[in-house]
N, C-alpha and C positions, 0 to 999 in steps of 0.2 A: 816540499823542496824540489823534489823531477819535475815538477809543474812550473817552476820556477825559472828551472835550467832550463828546461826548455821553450822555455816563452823566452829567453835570453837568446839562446841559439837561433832563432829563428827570427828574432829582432836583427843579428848580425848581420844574418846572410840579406834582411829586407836589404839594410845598410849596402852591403855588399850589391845587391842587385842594383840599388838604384846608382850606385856609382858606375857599375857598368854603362848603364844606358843612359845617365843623364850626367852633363856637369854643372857643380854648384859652384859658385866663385863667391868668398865672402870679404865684405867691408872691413876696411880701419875704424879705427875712433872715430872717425872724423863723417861718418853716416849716423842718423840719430833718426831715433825713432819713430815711428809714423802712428800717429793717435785716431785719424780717420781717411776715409778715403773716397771722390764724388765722382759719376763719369759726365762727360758733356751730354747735351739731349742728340747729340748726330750720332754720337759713340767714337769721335775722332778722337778725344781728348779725353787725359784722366788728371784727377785733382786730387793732389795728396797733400797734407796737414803733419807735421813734421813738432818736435816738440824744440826745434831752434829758431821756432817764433818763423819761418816761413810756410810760404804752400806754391807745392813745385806740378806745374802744369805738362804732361807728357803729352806728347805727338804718339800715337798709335799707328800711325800711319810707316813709320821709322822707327819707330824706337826713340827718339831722343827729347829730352829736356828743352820745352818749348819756350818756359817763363818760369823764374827762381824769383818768388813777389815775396817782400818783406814788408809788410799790411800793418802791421803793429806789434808791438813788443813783448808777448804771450805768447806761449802755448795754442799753438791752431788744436782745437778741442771738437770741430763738427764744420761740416761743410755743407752746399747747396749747391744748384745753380737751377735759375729761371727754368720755365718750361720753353721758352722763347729761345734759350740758350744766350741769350745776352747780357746775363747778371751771374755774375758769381756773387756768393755769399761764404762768412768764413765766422765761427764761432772762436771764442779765445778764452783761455782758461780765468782769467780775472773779469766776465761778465760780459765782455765789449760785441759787440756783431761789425762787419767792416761789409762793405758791397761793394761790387769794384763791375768795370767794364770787362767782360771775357776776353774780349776781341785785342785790347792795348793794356790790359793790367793793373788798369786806370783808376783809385780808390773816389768811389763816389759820397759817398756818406757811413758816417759811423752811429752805431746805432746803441744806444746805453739805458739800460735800464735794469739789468738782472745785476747781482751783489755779489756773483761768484761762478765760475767755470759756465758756458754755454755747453748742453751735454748732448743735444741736440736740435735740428734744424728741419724745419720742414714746407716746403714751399705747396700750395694748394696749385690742382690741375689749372685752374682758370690762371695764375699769376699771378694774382690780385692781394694774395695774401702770406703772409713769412708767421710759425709758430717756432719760438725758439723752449727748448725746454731747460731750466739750467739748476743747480747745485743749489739754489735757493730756495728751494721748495717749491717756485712758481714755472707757470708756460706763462709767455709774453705774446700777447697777439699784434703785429703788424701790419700797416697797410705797405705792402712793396710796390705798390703804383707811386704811392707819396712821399713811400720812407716813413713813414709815421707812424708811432707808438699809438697803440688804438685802446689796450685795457692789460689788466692783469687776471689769469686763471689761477684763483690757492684754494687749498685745501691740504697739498701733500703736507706733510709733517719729514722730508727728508728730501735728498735728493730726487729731483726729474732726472731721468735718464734714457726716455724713450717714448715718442706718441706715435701714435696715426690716426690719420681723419678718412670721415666718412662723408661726403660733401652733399650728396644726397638727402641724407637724414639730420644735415648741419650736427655730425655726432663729432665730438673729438674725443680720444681713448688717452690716458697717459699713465707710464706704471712708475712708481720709486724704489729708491730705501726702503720708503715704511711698509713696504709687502702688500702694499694695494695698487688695484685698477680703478682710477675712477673715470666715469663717462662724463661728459661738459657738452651742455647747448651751447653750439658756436653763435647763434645767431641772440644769445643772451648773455653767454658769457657765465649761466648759473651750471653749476655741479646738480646732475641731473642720478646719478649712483656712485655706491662703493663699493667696492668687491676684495676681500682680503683672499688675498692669493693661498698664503699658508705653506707658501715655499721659500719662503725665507724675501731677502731683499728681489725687489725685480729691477733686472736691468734692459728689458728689451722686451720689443711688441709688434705685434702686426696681426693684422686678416686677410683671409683669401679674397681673391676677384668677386668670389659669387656673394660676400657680406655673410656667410655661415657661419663661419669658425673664426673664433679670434685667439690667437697663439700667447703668451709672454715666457719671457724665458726669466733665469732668476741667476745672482750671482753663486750660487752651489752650483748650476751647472741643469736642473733638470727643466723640463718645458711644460705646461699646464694650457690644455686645450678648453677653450668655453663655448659652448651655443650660443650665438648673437640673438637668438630668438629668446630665450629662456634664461641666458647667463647659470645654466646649469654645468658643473664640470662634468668634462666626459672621457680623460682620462689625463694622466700625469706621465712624462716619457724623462728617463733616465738618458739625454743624451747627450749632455757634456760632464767632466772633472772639475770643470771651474766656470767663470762667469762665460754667460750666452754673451755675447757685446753687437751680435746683429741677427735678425730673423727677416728674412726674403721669404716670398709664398707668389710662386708662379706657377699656372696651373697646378696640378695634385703632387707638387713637391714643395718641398719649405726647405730651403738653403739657410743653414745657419755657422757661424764662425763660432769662438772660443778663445779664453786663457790658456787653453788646455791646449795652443798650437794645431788644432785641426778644423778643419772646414768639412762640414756633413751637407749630405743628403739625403732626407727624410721622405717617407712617402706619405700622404692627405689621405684620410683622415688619422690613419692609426699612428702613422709615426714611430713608423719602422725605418729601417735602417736600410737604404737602396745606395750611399756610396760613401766613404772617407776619404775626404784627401788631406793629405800630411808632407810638410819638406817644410813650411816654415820652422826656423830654430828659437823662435820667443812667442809670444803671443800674439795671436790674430786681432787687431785691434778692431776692423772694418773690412764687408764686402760690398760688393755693388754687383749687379747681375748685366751683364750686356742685353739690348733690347730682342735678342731671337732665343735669350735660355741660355746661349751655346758656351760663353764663357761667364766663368767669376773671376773677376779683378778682388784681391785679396790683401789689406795692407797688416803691416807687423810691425811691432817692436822691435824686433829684428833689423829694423832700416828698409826692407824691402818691401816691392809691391810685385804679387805673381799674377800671373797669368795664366788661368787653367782653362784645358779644354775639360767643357764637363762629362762631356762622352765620355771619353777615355783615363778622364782622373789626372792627366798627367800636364805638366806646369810647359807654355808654348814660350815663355819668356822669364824675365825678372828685369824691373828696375831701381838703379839704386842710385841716390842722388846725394848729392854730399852739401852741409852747410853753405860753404861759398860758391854755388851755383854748379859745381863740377858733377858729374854723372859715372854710369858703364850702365848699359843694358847688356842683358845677353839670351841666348837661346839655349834649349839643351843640348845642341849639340855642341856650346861652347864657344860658338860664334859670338862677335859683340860689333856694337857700337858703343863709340864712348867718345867726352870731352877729350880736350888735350890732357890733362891730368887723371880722368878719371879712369885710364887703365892698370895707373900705377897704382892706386888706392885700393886692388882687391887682389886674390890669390885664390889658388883651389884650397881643397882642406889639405892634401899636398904639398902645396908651397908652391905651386906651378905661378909663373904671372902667364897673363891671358894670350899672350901670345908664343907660349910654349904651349896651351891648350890646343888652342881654336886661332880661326880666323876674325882676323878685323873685317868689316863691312859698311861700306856703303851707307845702307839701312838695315833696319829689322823689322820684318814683317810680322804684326802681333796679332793679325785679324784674321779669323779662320775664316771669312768669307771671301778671301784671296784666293784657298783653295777650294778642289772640289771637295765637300763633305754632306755627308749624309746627317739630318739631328731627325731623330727616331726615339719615339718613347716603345719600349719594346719590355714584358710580354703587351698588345692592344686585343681587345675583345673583341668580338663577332655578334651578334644577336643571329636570331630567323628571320628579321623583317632590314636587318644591317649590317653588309656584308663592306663599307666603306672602311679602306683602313687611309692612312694619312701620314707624313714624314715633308722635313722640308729641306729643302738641297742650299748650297751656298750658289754666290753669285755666277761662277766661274761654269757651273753644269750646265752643257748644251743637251746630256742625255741620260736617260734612266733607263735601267732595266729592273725587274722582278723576275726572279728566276727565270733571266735570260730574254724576258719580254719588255720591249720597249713600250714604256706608259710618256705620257707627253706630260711636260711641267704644265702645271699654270704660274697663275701670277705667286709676285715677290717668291718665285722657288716652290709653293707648295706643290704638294703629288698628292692627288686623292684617286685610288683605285680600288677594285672590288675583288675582293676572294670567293673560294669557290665552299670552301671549308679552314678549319682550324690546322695549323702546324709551321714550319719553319719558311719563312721566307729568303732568299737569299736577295738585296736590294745593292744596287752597284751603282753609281755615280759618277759619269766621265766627263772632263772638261776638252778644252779644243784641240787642245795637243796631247789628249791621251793618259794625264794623270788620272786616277779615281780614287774613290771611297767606295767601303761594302761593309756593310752591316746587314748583320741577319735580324730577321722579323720574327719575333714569336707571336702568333697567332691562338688564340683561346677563345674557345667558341663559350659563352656566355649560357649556363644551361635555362632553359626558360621552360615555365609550365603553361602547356597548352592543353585545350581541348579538340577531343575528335567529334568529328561533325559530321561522321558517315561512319558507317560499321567496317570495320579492318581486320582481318588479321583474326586475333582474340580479345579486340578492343570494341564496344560498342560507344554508340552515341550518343556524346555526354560524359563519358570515361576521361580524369584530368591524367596526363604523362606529363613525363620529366621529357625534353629532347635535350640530349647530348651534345648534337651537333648537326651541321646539315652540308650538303651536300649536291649541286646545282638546285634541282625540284627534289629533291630527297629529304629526310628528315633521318636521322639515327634515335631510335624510340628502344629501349630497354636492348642496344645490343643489334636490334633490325633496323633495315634501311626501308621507310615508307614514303609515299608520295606525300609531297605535302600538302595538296588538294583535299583530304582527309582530316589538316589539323586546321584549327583556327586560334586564336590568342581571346578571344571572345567567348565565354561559355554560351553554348546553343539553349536554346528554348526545347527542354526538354518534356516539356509539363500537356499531354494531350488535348485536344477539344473534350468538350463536354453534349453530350447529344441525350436531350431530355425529350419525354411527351409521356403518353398512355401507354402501356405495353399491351393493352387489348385495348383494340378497338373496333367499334360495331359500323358493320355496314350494309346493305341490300344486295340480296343478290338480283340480276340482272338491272341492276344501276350501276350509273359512272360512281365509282370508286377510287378516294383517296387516302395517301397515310400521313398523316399530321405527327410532327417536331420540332424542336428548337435544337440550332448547334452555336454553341458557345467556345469562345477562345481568347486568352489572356493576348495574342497578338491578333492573326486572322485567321479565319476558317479558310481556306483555300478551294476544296471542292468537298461534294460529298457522291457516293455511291449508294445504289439502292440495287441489291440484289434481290429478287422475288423467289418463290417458290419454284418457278418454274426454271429457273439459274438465268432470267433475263436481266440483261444489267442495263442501272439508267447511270447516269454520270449528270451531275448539277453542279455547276461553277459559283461558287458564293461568295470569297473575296472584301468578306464582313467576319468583324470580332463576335458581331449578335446576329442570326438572322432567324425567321422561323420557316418553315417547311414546310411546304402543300405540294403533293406530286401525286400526279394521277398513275394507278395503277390496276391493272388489269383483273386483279382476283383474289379470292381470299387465299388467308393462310400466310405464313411464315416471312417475314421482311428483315433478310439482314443492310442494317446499315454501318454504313464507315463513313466518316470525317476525317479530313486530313487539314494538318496549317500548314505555314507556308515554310515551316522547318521541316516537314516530312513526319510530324510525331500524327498518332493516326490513336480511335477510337473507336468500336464499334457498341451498337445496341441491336436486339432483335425484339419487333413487333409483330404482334401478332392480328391479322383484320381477321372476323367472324361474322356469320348474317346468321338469322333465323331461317328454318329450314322453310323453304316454297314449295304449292305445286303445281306442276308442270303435267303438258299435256305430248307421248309419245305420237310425234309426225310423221316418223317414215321410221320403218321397221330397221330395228338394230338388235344384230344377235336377237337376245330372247324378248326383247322387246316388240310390243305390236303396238302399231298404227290407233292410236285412240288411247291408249293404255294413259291410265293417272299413275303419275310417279312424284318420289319425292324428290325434290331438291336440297342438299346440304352445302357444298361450296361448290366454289366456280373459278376457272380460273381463265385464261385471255381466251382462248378460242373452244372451251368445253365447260362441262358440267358436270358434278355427280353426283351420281343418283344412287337413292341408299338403295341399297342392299344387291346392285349391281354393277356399277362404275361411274369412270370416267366416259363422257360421250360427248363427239362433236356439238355444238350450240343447236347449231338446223337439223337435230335430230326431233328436239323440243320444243316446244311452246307453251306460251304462256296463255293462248287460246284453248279453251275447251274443247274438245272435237265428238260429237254423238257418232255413235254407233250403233249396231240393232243389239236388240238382248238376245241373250243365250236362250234353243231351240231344247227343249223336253220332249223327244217321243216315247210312248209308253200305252201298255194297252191299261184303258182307264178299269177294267178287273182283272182281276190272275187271282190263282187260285193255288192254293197249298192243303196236301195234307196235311189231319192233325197229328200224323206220326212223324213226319221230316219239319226239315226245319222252315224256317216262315222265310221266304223273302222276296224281295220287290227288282223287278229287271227294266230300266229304262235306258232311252242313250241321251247323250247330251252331247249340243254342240253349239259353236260361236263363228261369226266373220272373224274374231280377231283369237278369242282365246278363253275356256272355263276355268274359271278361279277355281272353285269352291262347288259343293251341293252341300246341301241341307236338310235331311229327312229328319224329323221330329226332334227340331232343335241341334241335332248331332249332326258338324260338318264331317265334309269327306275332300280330302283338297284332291281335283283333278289337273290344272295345268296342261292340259292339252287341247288343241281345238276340238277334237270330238273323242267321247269316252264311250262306251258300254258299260253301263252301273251293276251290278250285282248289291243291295243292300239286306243286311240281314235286319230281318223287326222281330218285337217281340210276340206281335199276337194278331190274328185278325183283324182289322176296321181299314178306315180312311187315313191315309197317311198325305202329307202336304208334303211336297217335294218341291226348295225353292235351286233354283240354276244363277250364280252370277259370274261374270265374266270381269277382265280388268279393265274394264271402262268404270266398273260399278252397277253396270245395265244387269237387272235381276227379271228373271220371269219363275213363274210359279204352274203345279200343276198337282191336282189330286188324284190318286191312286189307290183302288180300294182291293182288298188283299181278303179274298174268302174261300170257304171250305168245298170241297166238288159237292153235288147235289145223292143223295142217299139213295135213289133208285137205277140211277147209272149207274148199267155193267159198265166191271172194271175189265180190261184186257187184261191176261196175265200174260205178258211177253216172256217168260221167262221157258213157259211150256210151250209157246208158239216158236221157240226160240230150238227147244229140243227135241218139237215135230217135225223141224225142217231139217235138222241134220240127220234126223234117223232117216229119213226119203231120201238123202243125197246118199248116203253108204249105200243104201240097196240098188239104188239105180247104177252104181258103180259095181258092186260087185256082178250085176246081171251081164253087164257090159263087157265083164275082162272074162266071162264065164266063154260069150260067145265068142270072141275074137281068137280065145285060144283053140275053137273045136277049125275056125277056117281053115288055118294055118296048119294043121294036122294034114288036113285033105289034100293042101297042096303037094304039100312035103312027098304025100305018094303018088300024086301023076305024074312026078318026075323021076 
């Protein structure tokens, strides 16, 4: 019950407000109600269908009642006109169709064939053709070049109340009574589907520009959207009380009338609710859209036809035209033009007559492209790759601005200009003498997923982000502002080359050497790198999906490679070259090496060699030439002799040009390494010992040594007693000596 009151209270005050800012002036008896409503193809002229059996043609241009025709004796029940604009067409509640001249009022042919009300009318783009839909269950198809009845469309089982064609696909749509859509081959005339709504009766139809979506509305009042592709439903919209009686579908809004006294605005696809307009006091019977969007001509039971700006919601006129040809139009500020009679015929809800209101006039201006106005569809979205937003100005604008920035019109009024990022615009419209318009832009940046194409931030390559928004070359990515240079809308090729061959492989030392592979890539190899052991880099340009790889390099040992494509994704492998060990002959003396010396060789790298068991050495230290040297020198006396109490041993020296490896006394080495040695060798026993000498060329020489005992009748010296006869003779001869020296020295002492 508060829920109540207060939806009552606040209906008052709407009440209340719109009297303040608008005046309504309403009809006598003597205005009768209007069943449908057509505009001319210029948009000068509106066609209204009246249920006192005429159809009263307005001047838009003024405000006034151009032509009061009285065509035939019904009910005008649906209307047309040419694409040519030079045929009016008028449906009549007892079946009849009448075609008249626009231009003089002029009835040219009547057209009979349907058994009951014509519900409606529809002329094909080319001209060529009139579909009348009527209460008989049938569409009647015409030729309007001939006037002539061409065939009959049945199937409904109820009233026709609504078609539209598809001229492309020769499709015609049409809904009824009996709660079906069905589709019809124009170009056969057969019933090609049927489609039961399940909303009860349908009274009205249509689809979008792009052929997707095809709308009907139903006499309860709700609307039922279908896939043209599928004819699957894709959703059901609650948005009128009572019968739909018209659906318009211009770009991504669908304008629809009502019983229920309100004219909406819906949004494509969902069928949401973007505007109500309300001030009719009966049923909306018929609208018709002006060709820029900007107004709905709206007719009613009520008597009246309005005129609404669809911006702003709000009604720029009313006219209202009375039986015997008499009129008033008026504006909301009250203002009118009118017959001679036709000011007497209305009053405010007050009781005011219209010249206690407002002023009489001239004319009335019903055409909003008289002033300056802005028509902006507003929130419009942005992309990253489409910063173009778009609005289009009436005739009267010589200038625009965006927040203060003058953008230049193109043609018929459009403005197409670029933003920098998402948010409000302020857009202002001035004509030559300084009137304007200003609408604000709401700007909404479209958030799109993109990939990064280069490492960022904490985003690597190939990582998808959400962008928020952007920003001249900016991108807004989780919160930060990045270059956009970084994003692409294209996932990158993340997927590396492929670098295949042997991971050992054999090769010679002191020969040209190379390292064999294949690189592989799903788009292109781009280059590849070959790092060696020695850290020298080669660089090979490849610029193939397959190639394989031969490059000459310097040495054994360790090969790292990378491959790169031409996204920058990179790859590496490591080979390994090997040779059997060589050998080599020492050239010229290095460190411990000498001139002659056989060495081995184990790898090699660009400008050395090395050699086991002592290094790496420049190349022209070695050779792979042999080089002779003399053999190692053995001097030694060929007997020596040991007693059988000491110990036995053999004393020789040995020497080399270059160097003594090794000796060899009875099979037992003795490694010397020096050019010349003095041997001491211990043996075990008397005889002939062989003494061999080699040097590191491998040059050996040999020498026998015989080792015997002294001979039995040789005295022996005893040095030991020779040794303690000489020191006993040195004490005495000393003592004799200090004996005398000290008697001189007495003597002198006294002759002084």
């Amino acid at each position: 019950m508060d829920l109540r009151k207060l939806l009552l209270v606040l209906f008052i005050v709407f009440l209340s407000l719109t009297a303040v800012f608008s005046v309504e002036y309403f009809p006598d008896e003597t205005a009768f109600s209007i069943n449908c409503i057509a505009l001319s193809t210029d948009g000068k002229s509106l066609l209204a269908g009246y249920i006192d059996n005429t159809v009263k043609v307005w001047n838009l241009l003024d405000g006034k009642l151009s032509m009061n025709l009285s065509l035939h004796s019904s009910w005008v029940t649906s209307l047309a006109v040419s694409p040519d604009g030079r045929l009016g067409i008028a449906g009549y509640d007892d079946g009849m169709i009448i075609v008249w001249e626009m231009e003089t009022g002029k009835p040219l042919k009547s057209l009979s064939s349907h058994t009951s009300s014509v519900n409606y009318l529809l002329v094909t783009e080319d001209g060529k053709t009139l579909y009348s839909a009527g209460s008989d269950g049938t569409v009647k198809v015409w030729s309007l070049s001939e006037l002539a009845f061409i065939r009959s469309l049945r199937g409904h089982s109820g009233p026709v109340n609504s078609i539209v064609h598809w001229p492309e696909q020769n499709r015609l749509y049409s809904v009824s009574d009996d709660g079906t859509l069905r589709i019809w081959d124009t170009s056969t005339g057969q019933q090609v589907k049927v489609i039961k709504a399940e909303i009860g009766a349908l009274s009205s139809v249509n689809m979008d520009e792009k052929r997707s979506i095809l709308v009907v509305g139903s006499k309860d009042g709700p609307l039922k959207f279908y896939d043209v592709k599928t004819w699957s439903a894709l959703r059901i919209v609650k948005a009128h009380n009572a019968e739909v009686t018209a659906i318009i579908i211009r770009g991504d809004l669908i304008f629809t009338s009502s019983r229920d006294r309100t004219v909406k605005i819906l949004s494509l696809p969902l069928g949401s609710l973007v505007k109500m307009i309300t001030g009719h006091t009966w049923d909306v019977s018929s609208i018709v859209l002006s060709g820029d969007s900007s107004i709905i001509y709206s007719g009613s039971s009520d008597g009246t036809v309005k005129i609404w700006d669809v911006d702003k919601g709000v009604a720029l006129g009313t006219l209202i035209g009375f039986g015997d040809g008499e009129y008033f139009s008026y504006n909301g500020d009250g203002n009118w033009v009118a017959s001679s009679k036709g000011a007497s015929r209305v009053k405010t809800s007050s009781g005011k007559q219209p010249n206690q209101q407002g002023t009489e006039l001239s004319s009335l201006l019903l055409q909003l492209d008289k002033l300056p106005r802005i028509y902006v569809q507003s929130p419009q979205s942005i992309t990253i790759d489409n910063t173009d937003l778009t609005f289009v100005v009436s005739q009267p604008v010589v200038r625009v601005t965006v927040n203060d920035e003058e953008i230049p019109i193109g043609e018929s009024g459009k403005v197409t200009f670029r933003t920098t990022s998402a948010g409000a615009l302020t857009i202002k419209a001035f004509d030559s003498i300084g009137n304007f318009d200003e609408k604000i832009l709401e700007v909404q940046f479209e958030e799109t997923k993109m990939y990064v194409i280069d490492n960022v931030g904490p985003y690597r390559r190939g990582d998808q982000v959400v962008v928020s928004d952007r920003k001249d070359m900016d991108l807004l990515v989780n919160g930060e502002w990045l270059s956009r240079e970084f994003f692409s809308d294209i996932a990158p090729d993340i997927e590396p080359p492929q670098i295949t061959g042997q991971t050992s492989q054999q090769v010679m030392i002191g020969h040209e050497k190379h390292l064999n592979f294949v690189v592989t890539d799903n788009n292109e190899v781009k280059t590849v790198i070959v790092i060696g052991p020695d850290e020298k880099r080669d660089e090979v340009s490849v610029n193939s999906p397959h190639e394989n790889i031969r490059i000459k390099v310097a040495g054994t040992g360790e090969y790292r490679v990378t491959a790169i494509d031409n996204e920058g994704n990179e790859a590496w492998a490591t080979f390994s070259l090997y040779a059997n060990a060589k050998t080599f002959w020492v050239e010229r003396d290095q460190g411990s090496l000498r001139r002659g010396q056989e060495v081995t060789v184990t790898a090699e790298g660009e400008s050395s060699f090395f050699v086991k068991e002592y290094g790496w050495v420049e190349k022209d230290v070695l050779t792979e030439t042999k080089i002779i040297t003399e053999s190692p020198i053995i001097e030694a006396e060929d007997v020596q002799y040991a007693d059988a109490n000491k110990e036995k041993m053999l004393n020789f020296k040995v020497s080399d040009d270059i160097k003594v490896l090794e000796v060899e006394v009875s099979e037992k080495r003795y490694p010397v390494d020096l050019k010349e040695k003095e041997m001491f060798v211990i043996v075990g026993d008397y005889g002939e010992y062989r003494v061999v000498a080699r040097d590191l060329e491998g040059n050996t020489s040999e020498k026998t040594i015989r080792l015997a005992a002294p001979a039995m009748d040789e005295k022996k010296t005893n040095w030991l007693l020779v040794l303690v006869a000489v020191a006993a003779i040195a004490i005495l001869l000393l003592l004799i000596f200090r004996s005398s020296f000290i008697r001189k020295k007495k003597r002198k002492v006294r002759l002084m």
